[in-house]
Backbone bond lengths (Angstrom), bond angles and torsions (degrees), N, CA, C in turn:
res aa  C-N    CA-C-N  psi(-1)  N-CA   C-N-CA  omega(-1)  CA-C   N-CA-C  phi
1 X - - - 1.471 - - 1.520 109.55 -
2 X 1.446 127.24 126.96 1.060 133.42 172.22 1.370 127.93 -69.73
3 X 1.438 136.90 166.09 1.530 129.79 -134.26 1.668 77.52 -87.40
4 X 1.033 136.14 -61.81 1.752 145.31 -170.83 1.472 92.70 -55.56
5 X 0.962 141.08 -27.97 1.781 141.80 171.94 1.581 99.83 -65.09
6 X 1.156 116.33 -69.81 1.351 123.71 -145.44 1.982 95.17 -89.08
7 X 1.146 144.13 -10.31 1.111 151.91 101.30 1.180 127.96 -0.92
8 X 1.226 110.97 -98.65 1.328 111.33 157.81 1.951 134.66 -17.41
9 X 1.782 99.45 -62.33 1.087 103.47 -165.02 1.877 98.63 -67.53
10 X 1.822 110.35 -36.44 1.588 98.47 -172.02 1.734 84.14 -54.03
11 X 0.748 138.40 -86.65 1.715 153.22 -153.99 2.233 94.81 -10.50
12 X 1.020 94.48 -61.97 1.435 110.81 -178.51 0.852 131.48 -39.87
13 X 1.933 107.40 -52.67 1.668 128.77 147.69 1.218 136.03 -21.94
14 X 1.377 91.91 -58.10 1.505 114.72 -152.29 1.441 103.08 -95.16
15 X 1.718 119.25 -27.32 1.475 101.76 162.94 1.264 139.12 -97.32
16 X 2.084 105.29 15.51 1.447 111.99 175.51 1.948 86.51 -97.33
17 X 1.133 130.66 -16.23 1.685 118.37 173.95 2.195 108.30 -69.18
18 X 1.992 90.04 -49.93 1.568 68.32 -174.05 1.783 117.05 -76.17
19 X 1.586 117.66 -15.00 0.597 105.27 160.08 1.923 154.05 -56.24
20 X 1.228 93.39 -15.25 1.390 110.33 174.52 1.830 99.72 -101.26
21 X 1.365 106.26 -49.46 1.449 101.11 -174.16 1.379 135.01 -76.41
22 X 1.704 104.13 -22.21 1.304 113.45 -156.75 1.813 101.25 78.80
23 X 1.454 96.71 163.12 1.626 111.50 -153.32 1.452 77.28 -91.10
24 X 1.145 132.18 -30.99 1.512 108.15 -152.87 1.609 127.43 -101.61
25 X 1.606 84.75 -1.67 1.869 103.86 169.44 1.632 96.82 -98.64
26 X 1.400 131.82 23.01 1.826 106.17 -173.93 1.951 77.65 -136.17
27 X 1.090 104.71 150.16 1.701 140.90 -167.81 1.675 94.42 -92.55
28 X 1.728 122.99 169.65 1.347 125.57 169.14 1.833 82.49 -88.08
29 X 1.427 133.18 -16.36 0.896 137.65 -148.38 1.566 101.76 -89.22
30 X 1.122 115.96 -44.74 1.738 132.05 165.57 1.246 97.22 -47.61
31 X 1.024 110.65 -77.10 1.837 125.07 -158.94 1.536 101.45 -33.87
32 X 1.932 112.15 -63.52 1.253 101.45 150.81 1.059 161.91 -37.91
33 X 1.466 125.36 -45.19 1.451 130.19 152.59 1.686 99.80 -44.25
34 X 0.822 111.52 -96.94 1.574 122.00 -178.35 1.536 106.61 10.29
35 X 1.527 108.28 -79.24 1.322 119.62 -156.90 1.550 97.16 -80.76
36 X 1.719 120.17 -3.24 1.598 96.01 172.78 1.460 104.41 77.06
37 X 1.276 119.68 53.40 1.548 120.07 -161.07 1.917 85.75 -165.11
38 X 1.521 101.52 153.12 0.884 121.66 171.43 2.157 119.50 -83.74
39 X 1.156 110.96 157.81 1.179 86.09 -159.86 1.470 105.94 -97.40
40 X 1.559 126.86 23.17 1.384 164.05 162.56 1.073 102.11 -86.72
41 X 1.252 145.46 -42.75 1.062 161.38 166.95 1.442 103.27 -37.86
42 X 2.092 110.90 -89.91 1.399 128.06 -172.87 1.312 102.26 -45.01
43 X 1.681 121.81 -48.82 1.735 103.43 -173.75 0.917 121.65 -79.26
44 X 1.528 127.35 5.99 1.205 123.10 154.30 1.611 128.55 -58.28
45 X 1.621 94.53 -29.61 1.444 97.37 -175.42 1.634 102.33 -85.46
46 X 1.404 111.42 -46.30 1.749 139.07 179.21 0.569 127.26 -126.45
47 X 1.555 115.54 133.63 1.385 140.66 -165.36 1.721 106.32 -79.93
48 X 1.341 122.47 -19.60 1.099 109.40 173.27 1.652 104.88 176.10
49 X 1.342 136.87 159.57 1.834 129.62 -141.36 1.743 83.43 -90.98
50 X 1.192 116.97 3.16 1.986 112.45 169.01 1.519 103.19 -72.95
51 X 1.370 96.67 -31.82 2.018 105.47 -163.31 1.770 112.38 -82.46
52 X 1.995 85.52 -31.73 1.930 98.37 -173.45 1.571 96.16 -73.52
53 X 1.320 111.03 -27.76 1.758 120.81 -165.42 1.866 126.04 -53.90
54 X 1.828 85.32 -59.10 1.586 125.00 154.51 1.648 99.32 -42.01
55 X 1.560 137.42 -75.48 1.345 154.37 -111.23 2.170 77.72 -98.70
56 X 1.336 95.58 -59.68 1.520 107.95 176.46 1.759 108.91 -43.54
57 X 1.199 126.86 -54.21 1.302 121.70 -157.41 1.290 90.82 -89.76
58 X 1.382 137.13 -39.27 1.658 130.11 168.78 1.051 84.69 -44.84
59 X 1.347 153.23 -103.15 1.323 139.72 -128.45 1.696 118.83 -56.11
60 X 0.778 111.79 -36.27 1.321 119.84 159.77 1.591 109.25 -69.05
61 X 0.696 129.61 -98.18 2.050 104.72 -177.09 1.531 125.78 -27.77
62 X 1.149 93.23 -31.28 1.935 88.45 159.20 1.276 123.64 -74.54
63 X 1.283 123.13 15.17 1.179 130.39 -156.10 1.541 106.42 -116.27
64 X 1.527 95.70 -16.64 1.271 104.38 -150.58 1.786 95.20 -120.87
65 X 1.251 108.16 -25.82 1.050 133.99 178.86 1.788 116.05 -59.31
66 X 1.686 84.93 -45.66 1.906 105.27 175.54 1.091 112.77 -80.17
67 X 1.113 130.40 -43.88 2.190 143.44 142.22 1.444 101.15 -20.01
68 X 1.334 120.33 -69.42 1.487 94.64 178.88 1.019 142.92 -105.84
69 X 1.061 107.33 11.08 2.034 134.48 169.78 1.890 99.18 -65.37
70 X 1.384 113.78 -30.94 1.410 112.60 -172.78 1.121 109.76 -75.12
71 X 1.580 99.24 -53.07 1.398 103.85 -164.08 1.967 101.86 -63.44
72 X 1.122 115.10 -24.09 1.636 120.92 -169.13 1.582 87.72 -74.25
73 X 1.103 120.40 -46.69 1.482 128.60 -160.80 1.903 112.12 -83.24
74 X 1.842 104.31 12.98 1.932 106.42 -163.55 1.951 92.48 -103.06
75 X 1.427 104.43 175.51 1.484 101.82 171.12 1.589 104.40 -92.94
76 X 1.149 116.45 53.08 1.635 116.99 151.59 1.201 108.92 -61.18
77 X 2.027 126.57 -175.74 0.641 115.83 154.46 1.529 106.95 -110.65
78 X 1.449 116.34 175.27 1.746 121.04 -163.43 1.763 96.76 -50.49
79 X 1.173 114.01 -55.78 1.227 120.29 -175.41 1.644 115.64 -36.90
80 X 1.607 106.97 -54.62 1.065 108.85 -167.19 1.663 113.69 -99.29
81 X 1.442 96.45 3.43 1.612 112.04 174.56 1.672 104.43 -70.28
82 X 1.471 107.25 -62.66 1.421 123.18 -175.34 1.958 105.53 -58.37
83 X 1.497 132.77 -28.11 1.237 124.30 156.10 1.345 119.79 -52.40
84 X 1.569 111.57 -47.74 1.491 107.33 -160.23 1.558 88.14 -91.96
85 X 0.778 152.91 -24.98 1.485 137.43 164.88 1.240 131.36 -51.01
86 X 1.404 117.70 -49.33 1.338 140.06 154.24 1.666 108.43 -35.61
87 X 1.599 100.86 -76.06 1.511 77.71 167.71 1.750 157.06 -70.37
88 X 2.261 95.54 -16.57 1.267 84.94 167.19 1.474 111.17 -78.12
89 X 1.082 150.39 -16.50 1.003 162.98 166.75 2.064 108.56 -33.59
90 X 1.237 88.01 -88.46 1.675 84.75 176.84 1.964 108.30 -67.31
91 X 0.996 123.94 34.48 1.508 112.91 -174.49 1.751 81.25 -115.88
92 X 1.054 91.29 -51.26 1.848 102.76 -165.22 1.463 91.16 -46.39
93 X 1.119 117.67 -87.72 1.523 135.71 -178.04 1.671 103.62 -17.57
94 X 1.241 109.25 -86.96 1.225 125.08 173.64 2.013 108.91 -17.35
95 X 1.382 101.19 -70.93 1.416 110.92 176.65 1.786 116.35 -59.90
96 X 1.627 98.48 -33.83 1.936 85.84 165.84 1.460 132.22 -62.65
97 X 1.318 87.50 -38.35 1.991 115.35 179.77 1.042 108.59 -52.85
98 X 1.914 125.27 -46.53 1.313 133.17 -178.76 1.477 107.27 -41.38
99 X 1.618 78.89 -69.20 1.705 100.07 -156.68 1.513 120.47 -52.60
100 X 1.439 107.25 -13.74 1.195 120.56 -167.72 1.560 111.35 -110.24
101 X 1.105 105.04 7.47 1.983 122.42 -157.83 1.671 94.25 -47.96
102 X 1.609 117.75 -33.39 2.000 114.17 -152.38 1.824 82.15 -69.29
103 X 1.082 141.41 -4.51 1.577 145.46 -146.29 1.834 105.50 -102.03
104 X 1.097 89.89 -39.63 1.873 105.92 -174.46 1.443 97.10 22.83
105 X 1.309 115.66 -123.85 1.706 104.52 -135.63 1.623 96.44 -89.36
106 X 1.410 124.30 11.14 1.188 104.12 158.10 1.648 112.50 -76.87
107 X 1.395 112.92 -54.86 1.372 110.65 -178.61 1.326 120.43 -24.54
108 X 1.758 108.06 -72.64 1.795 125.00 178.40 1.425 103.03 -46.51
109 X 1.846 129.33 -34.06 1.821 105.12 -175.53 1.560 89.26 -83.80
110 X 1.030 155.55 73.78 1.060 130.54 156.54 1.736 93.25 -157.56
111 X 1.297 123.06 -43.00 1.444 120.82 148.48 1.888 107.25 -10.32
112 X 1.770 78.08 -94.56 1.561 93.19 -171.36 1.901 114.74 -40.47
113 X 1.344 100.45 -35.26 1.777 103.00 167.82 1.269 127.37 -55.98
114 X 1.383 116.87 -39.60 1.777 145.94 -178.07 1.285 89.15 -71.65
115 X 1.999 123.46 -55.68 2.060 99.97 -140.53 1.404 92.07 -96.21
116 X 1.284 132.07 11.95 1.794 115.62 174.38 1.648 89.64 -59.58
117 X 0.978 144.17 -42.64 1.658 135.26 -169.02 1.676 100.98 -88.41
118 X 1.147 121.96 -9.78 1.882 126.27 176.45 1.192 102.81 -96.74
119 X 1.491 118.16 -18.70 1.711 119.35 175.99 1.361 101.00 -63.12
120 X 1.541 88.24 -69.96 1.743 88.05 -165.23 1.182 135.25 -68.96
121 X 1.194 104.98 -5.76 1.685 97.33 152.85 1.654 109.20 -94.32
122 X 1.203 144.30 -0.52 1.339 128.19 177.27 1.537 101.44 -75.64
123 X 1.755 112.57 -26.15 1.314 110.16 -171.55 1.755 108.69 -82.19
124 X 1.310 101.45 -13.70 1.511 112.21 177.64 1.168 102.18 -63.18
125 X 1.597 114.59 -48.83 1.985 113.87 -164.73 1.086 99.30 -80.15
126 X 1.511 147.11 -31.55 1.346 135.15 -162.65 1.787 98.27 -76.65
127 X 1.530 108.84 -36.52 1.347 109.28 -175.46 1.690 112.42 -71.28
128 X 1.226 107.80 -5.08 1.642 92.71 -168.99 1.831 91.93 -96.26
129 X 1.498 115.17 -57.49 1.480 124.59 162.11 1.109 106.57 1.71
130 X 1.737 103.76 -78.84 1.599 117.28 -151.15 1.926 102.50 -75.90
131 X 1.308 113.37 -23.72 1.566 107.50 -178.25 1.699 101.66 -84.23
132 X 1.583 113.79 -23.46 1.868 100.96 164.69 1.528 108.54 -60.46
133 X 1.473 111.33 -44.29 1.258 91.18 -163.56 1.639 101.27 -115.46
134 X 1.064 123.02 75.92 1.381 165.20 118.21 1.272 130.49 -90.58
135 X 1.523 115.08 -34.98 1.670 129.55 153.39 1.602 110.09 -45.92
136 X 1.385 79.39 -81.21 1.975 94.16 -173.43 1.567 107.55 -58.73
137 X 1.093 140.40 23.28 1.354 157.33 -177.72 1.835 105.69 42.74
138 X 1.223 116.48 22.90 1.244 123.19 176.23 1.751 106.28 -44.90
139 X 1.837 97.37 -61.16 1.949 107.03 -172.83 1.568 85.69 -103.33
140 X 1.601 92.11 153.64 1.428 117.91 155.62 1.299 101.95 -103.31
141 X 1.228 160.86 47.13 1.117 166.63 -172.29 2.044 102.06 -77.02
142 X 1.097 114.43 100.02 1.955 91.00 163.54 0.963 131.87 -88.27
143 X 1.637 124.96 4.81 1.455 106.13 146.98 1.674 101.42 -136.10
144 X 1.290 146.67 117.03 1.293 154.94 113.20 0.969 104.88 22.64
145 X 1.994 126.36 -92.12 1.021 120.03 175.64 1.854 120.36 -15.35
146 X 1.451 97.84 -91.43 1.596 112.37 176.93 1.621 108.78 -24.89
147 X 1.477 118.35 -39.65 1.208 90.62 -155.58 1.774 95.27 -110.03
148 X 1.510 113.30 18.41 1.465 103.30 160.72 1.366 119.87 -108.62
149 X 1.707 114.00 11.04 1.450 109.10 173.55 1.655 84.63 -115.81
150 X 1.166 154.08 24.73 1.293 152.06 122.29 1.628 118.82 -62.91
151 X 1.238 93.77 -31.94 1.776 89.22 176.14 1.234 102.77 -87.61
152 X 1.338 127.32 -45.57 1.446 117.92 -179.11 1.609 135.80 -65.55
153 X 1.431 97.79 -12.53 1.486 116.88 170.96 1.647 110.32 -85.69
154 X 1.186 111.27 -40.80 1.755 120.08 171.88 1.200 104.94 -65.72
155 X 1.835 136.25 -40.97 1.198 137.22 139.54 1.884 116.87 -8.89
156 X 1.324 102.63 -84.88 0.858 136.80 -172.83 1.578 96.53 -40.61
157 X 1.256 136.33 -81.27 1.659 151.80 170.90 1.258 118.77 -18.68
158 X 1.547 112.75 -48.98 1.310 110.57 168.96 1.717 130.97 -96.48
159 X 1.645 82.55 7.31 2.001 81.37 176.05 1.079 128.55 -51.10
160 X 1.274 109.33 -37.90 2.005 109.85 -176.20 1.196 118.88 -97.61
161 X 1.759 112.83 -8.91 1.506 105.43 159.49 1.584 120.57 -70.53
162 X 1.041 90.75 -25.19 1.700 107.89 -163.14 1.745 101.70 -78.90
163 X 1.212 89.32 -45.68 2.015 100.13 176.95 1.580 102.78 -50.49
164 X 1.565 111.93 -71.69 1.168 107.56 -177.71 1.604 141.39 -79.23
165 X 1.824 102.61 21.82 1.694 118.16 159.08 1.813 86.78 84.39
166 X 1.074 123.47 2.99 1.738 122.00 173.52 2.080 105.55 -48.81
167 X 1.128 90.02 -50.66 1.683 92.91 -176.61 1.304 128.45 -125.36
168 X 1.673 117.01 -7.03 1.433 88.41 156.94 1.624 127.16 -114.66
169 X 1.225 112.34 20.53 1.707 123.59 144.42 1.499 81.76 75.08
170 X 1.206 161.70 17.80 1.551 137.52 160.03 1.628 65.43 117.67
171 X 0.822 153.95 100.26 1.326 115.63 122.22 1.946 99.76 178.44
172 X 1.442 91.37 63.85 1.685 118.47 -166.89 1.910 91.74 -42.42
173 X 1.477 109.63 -90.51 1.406 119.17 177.34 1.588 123.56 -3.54
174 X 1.453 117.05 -51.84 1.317 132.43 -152.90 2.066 86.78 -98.98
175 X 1.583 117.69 -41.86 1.234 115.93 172.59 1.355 108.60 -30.19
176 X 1.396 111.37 -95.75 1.297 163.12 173.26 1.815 95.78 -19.12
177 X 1.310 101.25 -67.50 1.881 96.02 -175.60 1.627 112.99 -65.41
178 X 1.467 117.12 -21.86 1.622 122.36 176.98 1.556 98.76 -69.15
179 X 1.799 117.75 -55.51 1.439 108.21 -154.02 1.824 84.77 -79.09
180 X 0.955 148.83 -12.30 1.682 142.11 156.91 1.213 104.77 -31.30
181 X 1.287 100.99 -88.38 1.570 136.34 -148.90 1.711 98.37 -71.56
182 X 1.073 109.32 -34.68 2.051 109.07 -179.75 1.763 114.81 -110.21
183 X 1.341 115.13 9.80 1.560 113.67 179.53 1.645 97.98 -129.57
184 X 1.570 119.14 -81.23 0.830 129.97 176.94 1.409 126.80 -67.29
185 X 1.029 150.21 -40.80 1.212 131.22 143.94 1.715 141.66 -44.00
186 X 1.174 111.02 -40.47 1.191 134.00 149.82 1.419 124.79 -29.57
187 X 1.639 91.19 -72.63 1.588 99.31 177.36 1.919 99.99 -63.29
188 X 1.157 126.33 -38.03 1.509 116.05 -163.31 1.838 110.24 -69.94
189 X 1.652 92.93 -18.15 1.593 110.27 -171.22 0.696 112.91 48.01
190 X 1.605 100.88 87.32 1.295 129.69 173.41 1.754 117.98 -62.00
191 X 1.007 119.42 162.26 1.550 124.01 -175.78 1.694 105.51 -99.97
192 X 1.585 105.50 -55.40 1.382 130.92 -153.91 1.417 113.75 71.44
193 X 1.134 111.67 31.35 1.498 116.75 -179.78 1.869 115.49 -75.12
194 X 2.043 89.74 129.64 1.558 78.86 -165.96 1.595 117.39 -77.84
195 X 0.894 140.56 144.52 1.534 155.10 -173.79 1.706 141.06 -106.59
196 X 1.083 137.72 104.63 1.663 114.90 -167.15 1.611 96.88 -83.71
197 X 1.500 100.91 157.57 1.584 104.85 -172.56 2.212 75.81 -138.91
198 X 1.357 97.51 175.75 1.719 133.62 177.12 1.554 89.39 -56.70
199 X 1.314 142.45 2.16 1.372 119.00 -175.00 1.459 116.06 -151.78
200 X 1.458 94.49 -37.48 1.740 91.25 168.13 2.023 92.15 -158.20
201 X 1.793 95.13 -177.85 1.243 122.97 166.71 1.669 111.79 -73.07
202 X 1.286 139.97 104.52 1.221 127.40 -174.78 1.724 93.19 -129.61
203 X 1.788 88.83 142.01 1.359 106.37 166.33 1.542 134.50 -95.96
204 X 0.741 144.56 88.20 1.406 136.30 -149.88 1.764 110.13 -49.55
């Protein structure tokens, strides 16, 4: 197993233990047993299950990170790029937070520590989106910039309502396409202009 293999797999371990246990009932000594690793081994990789903890929740925001880099990166159109992003976006999140709930406010300070570098590229993809479809005259938007660290901050506002079922009542899909179609689009001023893309005729 290679050094990024055997990395990895402690990484894997150790956040289905704190995840079920919380960080502060599991040992560097667990982590080891677990992964079948010596415990010479784990500190080789970590200095201590604060460092595997951090290493754990990075992996998970990269996760989420590659989720929406695709969808930014598919032949949608901008319009309908920035919907389906939006929603894999808060689904991912939502479903890490769960899984990780025994973690509470250690998890979230260390989130917010991890996504200052997951920000700025989310503000990267919203900015490239919104300047395609500023091309294809989809947005009248005049500055891109402005209006992809406006989406990402309105992003940002409703994450933990949305995590904890506060606002969209069961009914994610219908959430997600209203705050689209009545916040963010809106504000980008939208056209609805229809467009050909690599796969079909779509109307916005």
């Amino acid at each position: 197993m290679s050094t990024i293999d055997t990395r990895d797999a402690i990484i894997k371990v150790a956040r289905k233990l704190f995840a079920q246990q919380g960080i502060g009932n599991i040992t560097m000594a667990d982590i080891a047993k677990a992964a079948n690793k010596s415990r010479r081994t784990v500190y080789t990789y970590f200095q201590s299950k604060e460092e595997l903890l951090e290493a754990s929740i990075e992996m998970e925001v990269k996760k989420i990170s590659a989720a929406t880099t695709k969808v930014a990166m598919s032949n949608l159109t901008p319009d309908k790029k920035l919907i389906k992003l939006i929603f894999v976006r808060l689904q991912a999140t939502r479903s890490i937070v769960r899984r990780n709930s025994c973690l509470h406010a250690d998890y979230m300070f260390i989130v917010e520590h991890i996504r200052k570098s997951f920000d700025a590229k989310e503000i990267a993809l919203f900015r490239r989106i919104i300047e395609e479809g500023k091309k294809m005259g989809i947005f009248n938007t005049e500055s891109p910039d402005l209006a992809a660290r406006f989406l990402h901050f309105c992003l940002k506002g409703i994450e933990m309502p949305f995590i904890n079922g506060i606002i969209s009542k069961n009914n994610d899909d219908k959430f997600v396409e209203y705050f689209t179609e009545n916040v963010i689009l809106s504000a980008l001023k939208y056209t609805g202009k229809t467009v050909a893309t690599n796969e079909c005729i779509i109307r916005g």
